[in-house]
LUMBA-908678 format. One record per residue (C-alpha): residue number from 1; x, y, z. Coordinates in Angstrom, 2 decimals. Layout:
N
{NUM, {X, Y, Z}}
...
***
This chain:
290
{1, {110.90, 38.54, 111.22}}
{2, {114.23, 36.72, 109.77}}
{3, {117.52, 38.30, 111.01}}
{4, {118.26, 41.17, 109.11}}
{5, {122.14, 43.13, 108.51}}
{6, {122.09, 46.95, 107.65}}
{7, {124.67, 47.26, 104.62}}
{8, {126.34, 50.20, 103.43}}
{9, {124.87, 51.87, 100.46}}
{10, {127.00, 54.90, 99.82}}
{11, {130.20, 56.26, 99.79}}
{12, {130.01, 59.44, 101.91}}
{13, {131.01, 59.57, 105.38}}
{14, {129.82, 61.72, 108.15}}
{15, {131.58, 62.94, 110.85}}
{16, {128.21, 62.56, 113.09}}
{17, {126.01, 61.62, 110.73}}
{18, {122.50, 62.17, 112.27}}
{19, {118.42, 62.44, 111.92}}
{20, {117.53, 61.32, 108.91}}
{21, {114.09, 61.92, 106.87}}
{22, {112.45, 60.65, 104.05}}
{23, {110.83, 63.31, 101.62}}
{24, {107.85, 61.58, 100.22}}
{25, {107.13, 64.58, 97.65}}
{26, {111.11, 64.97, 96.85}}
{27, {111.28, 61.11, 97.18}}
{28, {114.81, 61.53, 98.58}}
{29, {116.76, 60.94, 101.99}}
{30, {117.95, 63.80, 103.95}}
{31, {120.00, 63.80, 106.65}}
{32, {122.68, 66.25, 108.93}}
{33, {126.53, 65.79, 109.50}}
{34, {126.27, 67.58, 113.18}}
{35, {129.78, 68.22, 113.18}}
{36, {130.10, 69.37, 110.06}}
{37, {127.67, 71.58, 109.95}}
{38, {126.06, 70.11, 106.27}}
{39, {122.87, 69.20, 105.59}}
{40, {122.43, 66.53, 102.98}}
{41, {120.31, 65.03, 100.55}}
{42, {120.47, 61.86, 98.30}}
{43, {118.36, 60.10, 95.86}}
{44, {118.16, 56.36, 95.55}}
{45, {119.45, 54.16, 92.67}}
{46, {120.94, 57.62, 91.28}}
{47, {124.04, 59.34, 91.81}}
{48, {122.22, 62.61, 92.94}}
{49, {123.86, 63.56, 96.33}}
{50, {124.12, 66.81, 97.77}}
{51, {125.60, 68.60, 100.81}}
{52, {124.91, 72.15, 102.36}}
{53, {127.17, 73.86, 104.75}}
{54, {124.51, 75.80, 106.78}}
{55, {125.89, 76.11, 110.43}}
{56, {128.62, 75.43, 112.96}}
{57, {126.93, 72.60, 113.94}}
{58, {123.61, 71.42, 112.74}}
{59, {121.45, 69.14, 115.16}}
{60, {118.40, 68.33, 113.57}}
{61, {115.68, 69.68, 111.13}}
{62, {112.29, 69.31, 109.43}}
{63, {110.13, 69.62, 106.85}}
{64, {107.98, 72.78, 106.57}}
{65, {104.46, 72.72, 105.22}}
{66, {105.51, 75.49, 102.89}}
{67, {107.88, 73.67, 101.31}}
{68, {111.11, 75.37, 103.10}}
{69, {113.07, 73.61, 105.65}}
{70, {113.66, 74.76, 109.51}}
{71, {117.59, 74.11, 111.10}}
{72, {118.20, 73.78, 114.53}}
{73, {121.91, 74.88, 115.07}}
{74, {124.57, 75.77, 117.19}}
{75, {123.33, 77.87, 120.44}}
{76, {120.03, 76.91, 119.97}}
{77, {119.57, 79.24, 116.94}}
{78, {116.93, 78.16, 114.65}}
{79, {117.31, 78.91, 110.19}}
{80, {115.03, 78.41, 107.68}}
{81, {116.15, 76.89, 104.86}}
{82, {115.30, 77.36, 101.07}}
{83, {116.45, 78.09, 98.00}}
{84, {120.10, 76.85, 99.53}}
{85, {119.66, 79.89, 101.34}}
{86, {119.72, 79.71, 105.54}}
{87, {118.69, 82.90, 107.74}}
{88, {117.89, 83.01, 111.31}}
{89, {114.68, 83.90, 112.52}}
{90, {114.75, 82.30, 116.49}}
{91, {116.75, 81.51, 119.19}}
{92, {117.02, 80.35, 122.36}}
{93, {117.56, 82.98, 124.96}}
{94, {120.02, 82.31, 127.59}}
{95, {123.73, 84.17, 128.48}}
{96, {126.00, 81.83, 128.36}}
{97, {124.31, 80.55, 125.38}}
{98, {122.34, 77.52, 125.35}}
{99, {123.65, 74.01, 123.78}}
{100, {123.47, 73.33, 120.38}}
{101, {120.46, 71.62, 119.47}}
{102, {120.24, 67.55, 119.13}}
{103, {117.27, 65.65, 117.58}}
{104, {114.35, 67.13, 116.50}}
{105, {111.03, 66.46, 115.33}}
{106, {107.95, 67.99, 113.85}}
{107, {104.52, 67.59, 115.85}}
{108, {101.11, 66.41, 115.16}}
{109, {100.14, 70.45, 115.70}}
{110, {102.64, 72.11, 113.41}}
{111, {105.03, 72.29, 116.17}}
{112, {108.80, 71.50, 116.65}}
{113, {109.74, 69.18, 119.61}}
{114, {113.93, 69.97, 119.88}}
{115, {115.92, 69.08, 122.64}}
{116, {119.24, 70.69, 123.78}}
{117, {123.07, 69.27, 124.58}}
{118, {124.88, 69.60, 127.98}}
{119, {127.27, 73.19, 127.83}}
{120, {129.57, 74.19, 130.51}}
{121, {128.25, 71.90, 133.00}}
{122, {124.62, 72.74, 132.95}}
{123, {122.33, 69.97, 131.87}}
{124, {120.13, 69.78, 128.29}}
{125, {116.37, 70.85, 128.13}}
{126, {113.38, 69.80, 125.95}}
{127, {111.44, 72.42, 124.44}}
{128, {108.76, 72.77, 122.11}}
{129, {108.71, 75.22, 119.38}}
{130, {104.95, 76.43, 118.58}}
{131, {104.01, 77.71, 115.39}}
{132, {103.78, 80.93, 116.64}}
{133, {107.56, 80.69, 117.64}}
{134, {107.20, 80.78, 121.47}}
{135, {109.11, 78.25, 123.06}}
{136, {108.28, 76.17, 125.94}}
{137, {110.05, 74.07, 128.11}}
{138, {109.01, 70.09, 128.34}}
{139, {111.62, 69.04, 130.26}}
{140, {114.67, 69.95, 132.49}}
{141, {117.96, 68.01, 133.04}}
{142, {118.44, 65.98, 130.47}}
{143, {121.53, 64.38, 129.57}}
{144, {121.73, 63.74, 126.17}}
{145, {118.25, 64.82, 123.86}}
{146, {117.67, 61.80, 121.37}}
{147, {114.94, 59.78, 119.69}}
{148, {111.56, 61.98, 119.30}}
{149, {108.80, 60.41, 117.56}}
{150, {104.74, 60.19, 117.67}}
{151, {102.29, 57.33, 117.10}}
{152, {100.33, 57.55, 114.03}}
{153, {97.05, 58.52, 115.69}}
{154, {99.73, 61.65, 116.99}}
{155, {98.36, 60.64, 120.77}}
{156, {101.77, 59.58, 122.03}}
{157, {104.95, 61.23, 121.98}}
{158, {108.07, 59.11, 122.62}}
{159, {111.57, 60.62, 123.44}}
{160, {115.03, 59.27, 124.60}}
{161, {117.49, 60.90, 126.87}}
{162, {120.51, 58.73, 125.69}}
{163, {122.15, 58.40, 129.44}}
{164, {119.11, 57.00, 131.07}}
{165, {119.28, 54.18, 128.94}}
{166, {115.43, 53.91, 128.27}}
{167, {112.33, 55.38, 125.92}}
{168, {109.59, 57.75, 127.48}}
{169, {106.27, 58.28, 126.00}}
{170, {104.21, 61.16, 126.64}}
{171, {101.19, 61.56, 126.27}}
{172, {100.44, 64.07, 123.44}}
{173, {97.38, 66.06, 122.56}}
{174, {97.53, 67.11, 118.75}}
{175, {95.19, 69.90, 118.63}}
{176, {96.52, 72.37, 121.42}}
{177, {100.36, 70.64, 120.94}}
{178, {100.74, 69.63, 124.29}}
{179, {102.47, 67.14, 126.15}}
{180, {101.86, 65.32, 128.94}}
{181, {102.48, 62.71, 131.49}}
{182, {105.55, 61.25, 130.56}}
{183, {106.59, 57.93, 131.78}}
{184, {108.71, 55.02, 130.84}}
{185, {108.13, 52.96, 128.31}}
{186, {111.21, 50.64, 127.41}}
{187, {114.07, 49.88, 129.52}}
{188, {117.73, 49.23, 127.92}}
{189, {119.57, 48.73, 130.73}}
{190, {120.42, 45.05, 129.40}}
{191, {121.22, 45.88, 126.04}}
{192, {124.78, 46.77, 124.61}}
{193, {124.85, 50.53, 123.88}}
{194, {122.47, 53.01, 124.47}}
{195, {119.22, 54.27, 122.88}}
{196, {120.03, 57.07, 120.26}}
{197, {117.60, 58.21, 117.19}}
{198, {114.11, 56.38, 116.66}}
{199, {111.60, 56.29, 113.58}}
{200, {107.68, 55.31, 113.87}}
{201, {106.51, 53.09, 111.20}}
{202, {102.99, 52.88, 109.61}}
{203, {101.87, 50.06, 112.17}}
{204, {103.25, 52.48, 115.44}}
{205, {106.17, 49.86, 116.09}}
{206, {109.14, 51.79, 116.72}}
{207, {112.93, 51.26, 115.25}}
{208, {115.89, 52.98, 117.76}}
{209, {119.34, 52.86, 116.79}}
{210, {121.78, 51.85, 119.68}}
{211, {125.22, 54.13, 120.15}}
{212, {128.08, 52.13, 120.36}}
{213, {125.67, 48.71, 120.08}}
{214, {126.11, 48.14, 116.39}}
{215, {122.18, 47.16, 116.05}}
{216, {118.57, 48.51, 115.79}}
{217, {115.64, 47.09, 117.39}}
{218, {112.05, 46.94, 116.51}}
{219, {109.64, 47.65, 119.74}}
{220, {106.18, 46.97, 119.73}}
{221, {103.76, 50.33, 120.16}}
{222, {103.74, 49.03, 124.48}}
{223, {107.84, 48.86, 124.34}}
{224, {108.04, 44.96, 123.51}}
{225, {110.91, 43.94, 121.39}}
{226, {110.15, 42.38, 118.41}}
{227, {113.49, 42.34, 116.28}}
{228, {116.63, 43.32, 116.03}}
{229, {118.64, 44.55, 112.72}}
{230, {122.94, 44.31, 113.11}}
{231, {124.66, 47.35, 111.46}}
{232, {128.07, 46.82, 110.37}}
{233, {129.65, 49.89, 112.65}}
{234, {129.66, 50.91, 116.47}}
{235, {127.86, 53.78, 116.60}}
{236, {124.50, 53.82, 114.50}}
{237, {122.73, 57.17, 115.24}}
{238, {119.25, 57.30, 113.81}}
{239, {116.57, 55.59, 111.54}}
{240, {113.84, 56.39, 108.64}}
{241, {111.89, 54.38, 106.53}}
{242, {111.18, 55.49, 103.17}}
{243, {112.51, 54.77, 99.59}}
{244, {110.90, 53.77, 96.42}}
{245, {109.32, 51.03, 97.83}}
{246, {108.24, 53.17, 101.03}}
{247, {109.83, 49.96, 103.04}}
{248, {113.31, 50.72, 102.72}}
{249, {115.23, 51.61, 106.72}}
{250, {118.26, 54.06, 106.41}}
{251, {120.34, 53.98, 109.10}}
{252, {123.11, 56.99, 109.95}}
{253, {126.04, 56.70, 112.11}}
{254, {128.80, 58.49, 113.51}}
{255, {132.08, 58.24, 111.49}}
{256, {134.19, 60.36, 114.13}}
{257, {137.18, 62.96, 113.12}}
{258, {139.31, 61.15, 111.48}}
{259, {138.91, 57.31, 109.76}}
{260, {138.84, 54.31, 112.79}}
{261, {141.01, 51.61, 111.18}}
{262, {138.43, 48.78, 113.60}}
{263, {135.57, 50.61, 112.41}}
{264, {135.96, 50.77, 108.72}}
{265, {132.61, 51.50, 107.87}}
{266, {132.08, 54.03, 110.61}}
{267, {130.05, 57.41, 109.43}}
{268, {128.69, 55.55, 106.64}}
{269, {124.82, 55.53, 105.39}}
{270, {123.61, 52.24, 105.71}}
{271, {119.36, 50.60, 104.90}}
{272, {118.06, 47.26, 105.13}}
{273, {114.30, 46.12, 104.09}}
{274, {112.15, 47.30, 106.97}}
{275, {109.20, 44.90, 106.19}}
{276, {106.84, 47.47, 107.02}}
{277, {106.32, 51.09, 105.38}}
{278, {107.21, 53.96, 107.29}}
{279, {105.11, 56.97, 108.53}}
{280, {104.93, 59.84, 106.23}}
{281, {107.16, 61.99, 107.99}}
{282, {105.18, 65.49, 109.61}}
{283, {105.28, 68.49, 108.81}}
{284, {106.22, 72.13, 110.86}}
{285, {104.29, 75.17, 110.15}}
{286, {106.29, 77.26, 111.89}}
{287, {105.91, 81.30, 111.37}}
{288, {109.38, 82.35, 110.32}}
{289, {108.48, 86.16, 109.62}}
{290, {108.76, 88.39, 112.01}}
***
């Protein structure tokens, strides 16, 4: 693959812009300001943007087989989302209250894999959300929740916990929704940055955005890298593939509080051509009536 450069492609900036996901139906690009709260939504080669303000802080959501939308918010509360309507119907229990969430991603089983931040000097924990709304607990002390994906044959799981500076894959069985022996996959250690937000494309390469490395790299399904894409800002956060074309990569990033003079195009939404389509994106089936 030729060296490729993300570029900008439009003119709204994110405080933390995060987990972006192409609708194939909608044939749009969401994506969540965590900061902000907002959930938005753009078309390409239109003008058609739009933002929600749904929560204090919005970490990560997905697509619901019904057509409605699940949030994972502040203190690990959990919305669904339709009709630019958001009500609860989960949450975490814990007292204090749990992190907020941070990266999320639909399973192979209808499931929600969601991971939690740090909070008052207790550590994050990955959890998975079944579609009977039970949650259960994957993983304990984690640093910073980032980069859930599966394979295409939904057999492997992969996940990032940002501070270890590497990519775990799981081993995933997508009829009972469970996961299981986890190991490394890809180490980072040598790399600039750290491993943030992933995608899976339709060949089960994977495409992780590095924090504060100003790049995403293309791994090979065993963790070999293959390429790597330079995006114009520090802090890239997260990946999809989509578009017209279906081979389009949008890239997020974090844009910070205020405007970074060095780091003009910071919070920006950037793509570049993936070469490769994506994987249609799956879908929760979540029960969100009590």
């Amino acid at each position: 693959m030729p060296p490729l450069r993300a570029e900008p492609i439009l003119a709204v900036r994110c405080h933390l812009g995060e987990g972006p996901l192409w609708h194939p139906k909608e044939r749009c690009l969401y994506w969540c300001d965590i900061e902000a709260g907002e959930l938005h939504r753009w078309t390409p080669g239109g003008e058609d943007h739009r933002a929600w303000a749904v929560a204090r802080q919005l970490g990560g959501f997905t697509f619901q087989a019904d057509g409605s939308m699940l949030l994972f918010c502040e203190e690990g509360r959990v919305r669904r989302f339709r009709g630019a309507e958001a009500t609860e119907f989960a949450s975490l229990p814990g007292d204090p209250p749990p992190g907020r969430f941070n990266d999320v991603s639909a399973d192979p089983a209808g499931g929600v894999i969601c991971g939690t931040m740090p909070r008052d000097g207790r550590l994050g924990t990955l959890y998975r959300l079944s579609a009977d709304r039970r949650f259960q607990v994957l993983a304990t002390e984690v640093g910073c929740s980032n980069g859930i994906g599966f394979s295409p044959g939904g057999d492997r799981m992969y996940f990032v916990d940002s501070p270890l500076r590497r990519l775990d894959v799981w081993d995933f069985d997508p009829t009972a929704g469970s996961a299981s022996n986890r190991r490394p996959l890809a180490d980072f250690a040598d790399l600039p940055g750290v491993p943030d937000g992933l995608t899976v494309d339709a060949e089960g390469c994977l495409w992780v955005a590095f924090w504060d490395g100003g790049a995403v790299w293309r791994l090979s399904p065993d963790g070999q890298r293959l390429a790597s894409v330079e995006v114009p800002t520090r802090r890239p956060t997260s990946v999809a593939i989509g578009g017209p074309d279906g081979r389009t990569a949008y890239v997020t990033s974090y844009g910070g509080p205020a405007q970074d003079p060095d780091d003009p195009l910071a919070g920006l939404l950037f793509a570049f051509p993936a070469g490769v389509e994506g994987k249609p994106e799956l879908l929760s089936s979540v029960e969100t009536q009590a």
